[in-house]
C-alpha positions in Angstrom: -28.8 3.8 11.3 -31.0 6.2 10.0 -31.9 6.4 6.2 -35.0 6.0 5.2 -35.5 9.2 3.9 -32.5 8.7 1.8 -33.1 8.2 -1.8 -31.5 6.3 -4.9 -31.2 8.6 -7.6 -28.7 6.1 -9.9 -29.2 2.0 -9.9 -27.5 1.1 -12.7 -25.9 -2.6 -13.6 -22.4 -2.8 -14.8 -20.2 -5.3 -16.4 -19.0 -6.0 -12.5 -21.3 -4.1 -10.4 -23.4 -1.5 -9.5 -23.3 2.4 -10.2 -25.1 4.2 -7.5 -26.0 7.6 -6.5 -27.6 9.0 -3.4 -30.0 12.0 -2.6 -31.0 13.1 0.5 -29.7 16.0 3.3 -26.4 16.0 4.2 -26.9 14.4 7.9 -28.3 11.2 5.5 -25.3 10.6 4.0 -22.8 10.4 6.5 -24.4 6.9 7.9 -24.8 6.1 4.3 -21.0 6.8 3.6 -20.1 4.6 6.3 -21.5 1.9 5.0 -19.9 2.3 1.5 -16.6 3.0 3.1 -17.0 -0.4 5.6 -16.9 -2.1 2.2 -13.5 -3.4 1.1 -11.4 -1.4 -1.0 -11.8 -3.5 -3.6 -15.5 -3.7 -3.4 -16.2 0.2 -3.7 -14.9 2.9 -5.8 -15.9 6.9 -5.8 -16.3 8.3 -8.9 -15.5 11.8 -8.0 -16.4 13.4 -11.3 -19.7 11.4 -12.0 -20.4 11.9 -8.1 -21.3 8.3 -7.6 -20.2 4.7 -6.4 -19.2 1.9 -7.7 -20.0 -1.3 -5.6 -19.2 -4.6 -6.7 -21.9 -7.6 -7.3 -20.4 -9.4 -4.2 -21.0 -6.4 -2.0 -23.9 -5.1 -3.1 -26.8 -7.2 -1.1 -24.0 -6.4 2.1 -24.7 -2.7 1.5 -28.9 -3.4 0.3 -29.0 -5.0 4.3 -27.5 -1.2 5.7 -29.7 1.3 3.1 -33.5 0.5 3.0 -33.5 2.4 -0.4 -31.4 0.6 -1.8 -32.5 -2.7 -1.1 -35.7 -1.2 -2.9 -33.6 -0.6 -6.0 -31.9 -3.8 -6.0 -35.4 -5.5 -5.3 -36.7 -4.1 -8.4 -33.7 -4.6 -10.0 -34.0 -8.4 -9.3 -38.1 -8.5 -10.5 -36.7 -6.7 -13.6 -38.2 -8.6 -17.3 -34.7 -9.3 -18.5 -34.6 -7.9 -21.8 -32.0 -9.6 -24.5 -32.0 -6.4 -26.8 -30.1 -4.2 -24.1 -27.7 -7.2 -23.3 -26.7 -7.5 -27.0 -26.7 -3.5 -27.6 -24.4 -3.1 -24.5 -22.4 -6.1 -26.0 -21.9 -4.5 -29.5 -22.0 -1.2 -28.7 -18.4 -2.0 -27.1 -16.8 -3.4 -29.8 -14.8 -1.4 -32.0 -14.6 -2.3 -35.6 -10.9 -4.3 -36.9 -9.2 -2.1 -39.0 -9.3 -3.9 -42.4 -6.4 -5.9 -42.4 -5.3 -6.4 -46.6 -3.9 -10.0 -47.7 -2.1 -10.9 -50.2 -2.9 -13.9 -52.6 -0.6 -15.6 -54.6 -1.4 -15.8 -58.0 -1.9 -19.8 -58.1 -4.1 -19.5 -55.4 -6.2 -17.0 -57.6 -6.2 -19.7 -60.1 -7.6 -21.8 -57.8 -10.3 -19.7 -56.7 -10.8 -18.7 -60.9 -11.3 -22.8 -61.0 -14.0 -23.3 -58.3 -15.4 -20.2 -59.9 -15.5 -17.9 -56.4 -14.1 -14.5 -56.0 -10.7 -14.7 -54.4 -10.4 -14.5 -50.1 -13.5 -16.8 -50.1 -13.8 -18.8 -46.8 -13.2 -22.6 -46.6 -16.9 -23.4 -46.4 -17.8 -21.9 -49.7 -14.5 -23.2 -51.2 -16.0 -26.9 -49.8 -19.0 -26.0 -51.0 -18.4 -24.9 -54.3 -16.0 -28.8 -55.2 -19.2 -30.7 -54.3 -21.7 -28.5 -56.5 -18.8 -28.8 -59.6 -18.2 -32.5 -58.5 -21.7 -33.5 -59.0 -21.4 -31.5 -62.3 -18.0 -32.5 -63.8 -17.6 -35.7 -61.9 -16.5 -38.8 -64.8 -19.6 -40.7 -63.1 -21.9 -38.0 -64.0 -20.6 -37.9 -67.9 -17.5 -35.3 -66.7 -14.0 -35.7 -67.6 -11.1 -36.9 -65.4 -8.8 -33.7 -66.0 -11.6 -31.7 -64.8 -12.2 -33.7 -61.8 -8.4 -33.4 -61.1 -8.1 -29.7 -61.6 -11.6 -29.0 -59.4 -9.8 -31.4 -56.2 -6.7 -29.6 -57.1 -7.9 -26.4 -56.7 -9.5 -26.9 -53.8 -6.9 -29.0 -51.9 -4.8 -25.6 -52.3 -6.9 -23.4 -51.5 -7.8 -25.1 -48.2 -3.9 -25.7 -47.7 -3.0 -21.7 -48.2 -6.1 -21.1 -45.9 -5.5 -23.1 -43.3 -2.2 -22.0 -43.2 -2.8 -17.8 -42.9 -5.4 -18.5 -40.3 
């Protein structure tokens, strides 16, 4: 087969493959075609309005073996420095943002919160956080009352409780 004057205009990674597009005179592409269409269905799809392919990760070295250009691409594909700021920006810039999702909290839960001194929703670990930093503070060890001891472990015990139990 005879393409070596066709050229890869598009090498482009995807989640699950490849986006490629070809250049090159029409009598080029035909043994070109033929090789994407020997794929299996499953392995290839035209997109018709983008005018490429798309060729799966399993099938692309298949193709590279049939299209010296492409082997090319895929070669400097492969020698690529991987760089871990366009894998996180392609990671994020996918993700769509949760609409904010309002919860309600019973007012002895607030109390709570009011008790450990935190601003109500707080997570667990700050809730944990906050009983050991009044603990060592209002413990009766550390010259702190027994009713405030009580009311910081009761606080927090509920808190955790109505936490655990929305998550």
């Amino acid at each position: 087969m005879d393409t070596a004057d066709l050229h890869v205009l598009l090498f482009e990674a995807v989640e699950d493959g490849f986006l490629i597009a070809f250049a090159g005179s029409e009598s080029l592409f035909s043994p070109a075609v033929r090789s994407v269409v020997s794929l299996d269905p499953w392995q290839r799809r035209w997109i018709a309005e983008e005018r490429i392919w798309w060729i799966s990760q399993d099938a692309i070295s298949r193709l590279a073996r049939c299209i010296p250009s492409l082997a090319e691409a895929l070669d400097q594909w492969h020698q690529r420095s991987p760089r871990i700021e366009d894998d996180i920006t392609s990671f994020y810039a996918n993700i769509r943002p949760r609409a904010q999702r309002r919860v309600y909290i019973p007012r002895d839960i607030e109390s709570a919160y009011r008790v450990l001194q935190l601003p109500p929703g707080a997570p667990a670990e700050d809730v944990t956080v906050a009983r050991r930093a009044l603990a060592r503070q209002y413990h009766p060890d550390a010259g702190g009352g027994h009713t405030m001891m009580v009311s910081i472990n009761l606080a927090a015990d509920s808190i955790l409780r109505w936490l655990h139990q929305t998550v």
